[in-house]
N, C-alpha and C positions, 0 to 999 in steps of 0.2 A: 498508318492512316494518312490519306492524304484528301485534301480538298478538293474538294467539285464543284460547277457551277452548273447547271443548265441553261438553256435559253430554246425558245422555239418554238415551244406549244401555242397551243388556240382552237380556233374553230375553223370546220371547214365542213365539205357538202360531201356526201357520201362518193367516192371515185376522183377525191381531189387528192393532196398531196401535200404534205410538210415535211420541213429538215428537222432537226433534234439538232443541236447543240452541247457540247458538253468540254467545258475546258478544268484541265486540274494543273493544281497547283500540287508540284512534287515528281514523285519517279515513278513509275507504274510500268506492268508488262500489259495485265490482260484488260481490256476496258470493256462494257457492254450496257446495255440497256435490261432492266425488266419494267414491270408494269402494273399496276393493282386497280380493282377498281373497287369501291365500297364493301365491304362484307366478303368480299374473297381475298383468298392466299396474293401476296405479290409472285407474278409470272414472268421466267425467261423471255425474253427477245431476242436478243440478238448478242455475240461477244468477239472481239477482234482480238488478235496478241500485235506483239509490240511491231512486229514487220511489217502487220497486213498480210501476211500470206494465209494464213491459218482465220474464219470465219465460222463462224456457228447459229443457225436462226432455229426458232421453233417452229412449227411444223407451220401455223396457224400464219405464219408470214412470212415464208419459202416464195420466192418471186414477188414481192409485191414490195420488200422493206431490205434495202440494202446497208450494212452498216460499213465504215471507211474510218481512218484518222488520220490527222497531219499531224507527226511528233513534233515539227519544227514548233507547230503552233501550239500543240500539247492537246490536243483537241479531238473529240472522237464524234462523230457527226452516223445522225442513222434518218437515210430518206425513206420518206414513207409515200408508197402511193396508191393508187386503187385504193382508199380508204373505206373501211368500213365503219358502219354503228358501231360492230363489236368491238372496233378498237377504241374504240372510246376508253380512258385510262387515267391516273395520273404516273406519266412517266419519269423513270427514276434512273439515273445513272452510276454505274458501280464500277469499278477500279478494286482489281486485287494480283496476286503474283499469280495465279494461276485460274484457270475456268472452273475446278474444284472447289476452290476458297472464297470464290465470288460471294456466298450467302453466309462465309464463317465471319468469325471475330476476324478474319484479317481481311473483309472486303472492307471498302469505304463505299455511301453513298451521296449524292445528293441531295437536294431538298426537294426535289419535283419539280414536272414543269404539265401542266393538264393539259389533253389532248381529246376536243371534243370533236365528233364527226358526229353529222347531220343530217338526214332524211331528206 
């Protein structure tokens, strides 16, 4: 288990744009994003491995939501643009050894960070 922070969320107008933030404290390979909104399951985003070569998005944000990290900084960052309603969320970032384990006993998450888009 390791620590996470997020930072980044807010408001914004439908077709704008926010970064995600996410810095951990510890060793990790795979990092990524999912997402929940009230009354639903929490949903994949996005998941990076330790080089950056290797990326994963869900269907729903294929071009619009790119994820990146800087390991110097420990920090795994997911821009988001062309924003929709539907993305409206509380975002949540996860660290685990593999893209498999992301949702097991050996992901870690963070605390959230809310991500409202606006009409």
């Amino acid at each position: 288990q390791v620590q996470l922070v997020e930072s980044g969320g807010g408001l914004v107008q439908t077709g704008g744009s926010l970064r995600l933030s996410c810095t951990v404290a510890g060793s990790t390979y795979v990092m990524g994003w999912f997402r929940q909104v009230p009354g639903k399951e929490r949903e994949f985003v996005a998941a990076i491995n330790w080089s950056g070569g290797t990326t994963v998005y869900a269907d729903s944000v294929k071009g619009r939501f790119t994820i990146s990290r800087d390991n110097a900084k420990n920090t795994v960052y997911l821009q988001m643009n062309s924003l929709r309603t539907e993305d409206t969320a509380v975002y949540y970032c996860n660290a685990a050894p593999s893209i498999a384990q992301m949702t097991s006993a050996f992901g870690s998450w963070g605390q959230g960070t809310q991500v409202t888009v606006s009409s």
